[in-house]
N, C-alpha and C positions, 0 to 999 in steps of 0.2 A: 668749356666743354665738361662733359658731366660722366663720369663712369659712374654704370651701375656691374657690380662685381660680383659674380656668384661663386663660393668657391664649396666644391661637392667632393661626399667620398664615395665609391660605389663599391656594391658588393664585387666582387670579383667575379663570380658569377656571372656577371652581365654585362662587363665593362664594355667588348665589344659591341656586344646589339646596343648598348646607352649609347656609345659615341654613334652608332650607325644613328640610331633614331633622333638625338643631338642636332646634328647636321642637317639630316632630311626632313624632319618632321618639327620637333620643336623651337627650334634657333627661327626656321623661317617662320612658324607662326607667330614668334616674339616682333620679328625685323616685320611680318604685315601690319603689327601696332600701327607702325606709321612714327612710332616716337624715336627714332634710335636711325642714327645713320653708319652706323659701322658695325662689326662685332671682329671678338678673336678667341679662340681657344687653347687654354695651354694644359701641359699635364705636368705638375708639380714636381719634382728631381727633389733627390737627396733625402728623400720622407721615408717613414716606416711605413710599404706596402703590404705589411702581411694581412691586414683587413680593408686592404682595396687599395685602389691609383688613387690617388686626389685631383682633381682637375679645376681649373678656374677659369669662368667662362665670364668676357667681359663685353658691358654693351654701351655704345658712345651716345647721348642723347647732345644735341646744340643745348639746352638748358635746364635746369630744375626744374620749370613745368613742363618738359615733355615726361620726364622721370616722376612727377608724382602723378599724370593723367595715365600715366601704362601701371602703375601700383594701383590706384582707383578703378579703371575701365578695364582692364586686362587683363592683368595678375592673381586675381584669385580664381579664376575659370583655368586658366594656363595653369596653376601651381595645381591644383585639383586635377585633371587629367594626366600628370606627372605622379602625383598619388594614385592615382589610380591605375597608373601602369605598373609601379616599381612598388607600390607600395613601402615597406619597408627597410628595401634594400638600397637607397642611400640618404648620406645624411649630407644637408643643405646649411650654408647658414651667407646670408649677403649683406655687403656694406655700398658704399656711397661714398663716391670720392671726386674732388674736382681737381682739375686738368690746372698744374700752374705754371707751367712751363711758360 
């Protein structure tokens, strides 16, 4: 099993309509890939929020090529319409991790 892990800051500004829009809008257009059979979202404790929550939003793919055909086929129209909402107002950065349990 394959986490792909995004962990975001948001202005504070916005945090609510993000998560609203999160949920509704962009997490399901992720999950219509077709590459990812799960997700979960958390909001990070114990951090300095005086320039936003941090939240880290995780998605399960069965193997590395469903994770590199959603980076290929998906991800940069999805990440562009993200830019395009929030523009400037959080910051991104994602890793890749595999399930060893």
């Amino acid at each position: 099993m394959i986490v792909y892990n995004i962990t975001v800051k948001i202005d504070p500004a916005i945090e609510e309509e993000w998560i609203q829009w999160q949920q509704q809008e962009h997490i399901p257009e992720i999950m219509a890939s077709g590459q990812f059979t799960q997700w979960k979202i958390f909001r990070l404790l114990e951090q300095d929020d005086t320039e936003g929550m941090t939240f880290v939003i995780q998605y399960f793919a069965p193997a590395m090529e469903n994770y590199y055909r959603y980076i290929e086929e998906f991800a940069p129209a999805l990440r562009q319409k993200a830019f395009d909402k929030w523009g400037e107002r959080f910051i991104a950065f994602r890793t890749v991790m595999e399930v060893v349990n």
